[in-house]
Structure formats: C-alpha cells, structure tokens
FIDREN-275145 format. One record per atom (N, C-alpha, C): x, y, z; residue in one letter. Coordinates in steps of 0.02 Angstrom, whole numbers, plus 50000, padded with zeros to 5 digits. Example, Ala and Ser with C-alpha at 12.3 -4.5 7.8 and 13.67 -1.06 7.14 Angstrom:
<nodes>
506604971650390A 506154977550390A 506604983550390A 506424988850354S 506844994750357S 506455000250394S 
</nodes>
This chain:
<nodes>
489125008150652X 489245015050666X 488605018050696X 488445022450752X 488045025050777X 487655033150739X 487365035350734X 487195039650721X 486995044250750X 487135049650754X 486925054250803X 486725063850762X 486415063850808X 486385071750774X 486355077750823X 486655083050783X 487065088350838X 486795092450802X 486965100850839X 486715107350812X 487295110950823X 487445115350779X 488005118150772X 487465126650784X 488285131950801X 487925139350814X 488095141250733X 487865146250728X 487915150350648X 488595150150648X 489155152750666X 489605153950672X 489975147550670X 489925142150679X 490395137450679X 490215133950629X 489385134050607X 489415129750553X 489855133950480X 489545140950471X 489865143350421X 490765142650411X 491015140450478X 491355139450451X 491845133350429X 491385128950480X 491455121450430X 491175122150367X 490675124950330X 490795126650259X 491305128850243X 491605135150255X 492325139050227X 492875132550205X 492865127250263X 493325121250238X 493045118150208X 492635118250219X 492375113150153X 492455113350073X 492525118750085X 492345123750004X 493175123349983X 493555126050050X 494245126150043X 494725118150024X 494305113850002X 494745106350005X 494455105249923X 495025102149903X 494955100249837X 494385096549806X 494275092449862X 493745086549851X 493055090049890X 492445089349867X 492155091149945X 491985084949977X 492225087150037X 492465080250104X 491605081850150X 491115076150150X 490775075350187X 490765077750274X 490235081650275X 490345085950341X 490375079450404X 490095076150409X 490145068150443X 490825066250441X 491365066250398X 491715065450406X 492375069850427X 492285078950431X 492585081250467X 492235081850556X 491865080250568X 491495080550618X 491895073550655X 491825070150639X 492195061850662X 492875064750692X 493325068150618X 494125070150632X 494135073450678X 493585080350695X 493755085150747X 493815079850786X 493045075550794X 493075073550888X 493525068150898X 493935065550852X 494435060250864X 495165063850882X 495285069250852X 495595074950901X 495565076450943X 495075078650972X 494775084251016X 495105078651078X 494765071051062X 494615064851128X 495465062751133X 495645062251079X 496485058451068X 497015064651117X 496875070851111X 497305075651150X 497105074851224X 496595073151243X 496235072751310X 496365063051336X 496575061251302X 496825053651330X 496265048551311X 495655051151273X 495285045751292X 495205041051235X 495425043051178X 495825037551128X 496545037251114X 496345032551073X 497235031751029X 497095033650974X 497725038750977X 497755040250902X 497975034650839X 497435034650784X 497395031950740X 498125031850700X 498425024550679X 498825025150636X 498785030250573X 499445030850564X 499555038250512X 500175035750469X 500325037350429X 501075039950372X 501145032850331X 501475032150339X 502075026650313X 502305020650355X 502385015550314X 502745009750342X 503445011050314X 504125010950369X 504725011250348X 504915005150371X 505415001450328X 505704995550339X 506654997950344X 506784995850396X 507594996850402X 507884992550359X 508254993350307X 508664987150279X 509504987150325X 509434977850306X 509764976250343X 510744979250310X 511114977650361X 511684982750353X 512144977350299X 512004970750311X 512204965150261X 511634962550215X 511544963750161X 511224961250118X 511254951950112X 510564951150061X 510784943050077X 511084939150022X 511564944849982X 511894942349931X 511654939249873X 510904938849875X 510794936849800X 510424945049754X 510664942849704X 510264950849666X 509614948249658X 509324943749634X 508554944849630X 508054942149692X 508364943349769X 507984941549810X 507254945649799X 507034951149772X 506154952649782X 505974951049732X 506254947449668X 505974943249625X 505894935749648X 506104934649694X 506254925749697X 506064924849766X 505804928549805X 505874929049859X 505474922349878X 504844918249848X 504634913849859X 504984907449884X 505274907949796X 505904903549811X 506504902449865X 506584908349890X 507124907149930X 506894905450010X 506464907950010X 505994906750068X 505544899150075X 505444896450019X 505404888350002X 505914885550023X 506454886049999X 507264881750020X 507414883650095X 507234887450120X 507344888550196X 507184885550222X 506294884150228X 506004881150260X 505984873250243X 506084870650188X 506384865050182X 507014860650205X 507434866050211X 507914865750259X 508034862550330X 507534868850348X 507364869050434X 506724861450448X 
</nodes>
C-alpha cells in the first residue's frame, strides 16, 4: 500500500470528524479517505467497483432427492466421481 499525505480545508476536515463521531465504531480517517476516492474514481470509470452484498445461490427447480445431501455431500460427490 502506498502512502501518501493530503491537506484537507477547515471545513471539510471538520466534517469528516462529524462522521466520524457519527459511526458506531470510530472508523479510521485512512479508511474513509480510501472509500471516498474509490467512489469518487469508480463513478468516473477509472475503477471497478469493488465486490459488495451477498452470494445468492439459485436452487435448483428439482432437488436431488436425497434429504441429507449438505450433510453427506462428500459422500455423494465421492460416488460420482468414482463413477465417472
């Protein structure tokens, strides 16, 4: 990670304090500084926005008929490939 150092006007730093103060945790100013400019660059094209939320898995519309497939799943996945 690079390090760099910036100067903020009165006015903008006070009120990166105000959030600061305002978050449950206090969140390292380095690290809202990162979020702005990974915003600021991600709306302007010049990154990708960073994965976010949740992994959703579609289940399938036919089940695979056994009840303890996420207990056994080893197992069943052993006999497959034994199979094949």
């Amino acid at each position: 990670m690079k390090r760099t150092t910036i100067s903020l006007p009165e006015d903008l730093s006070a009120a990166l304090e105000r959030y600061r103060e305002d978050q449950q945790a206090l969140v390292p100013v380095s690290t809202v500084v990162q979020a702005a400019i990974q915003e600021y660059l991600t709306k302007r094209g010049y990154t990708v926005k960073p994965a976010t939320g949740t992994f959703h898995i579609t289940p399938a519309t036919k089940g695979s008929g056994s009840h303890d497939a996420s207990i056994q799943h080893d197992r069943y996945f052993a006999e497959t490939v034994v199979r094949e």
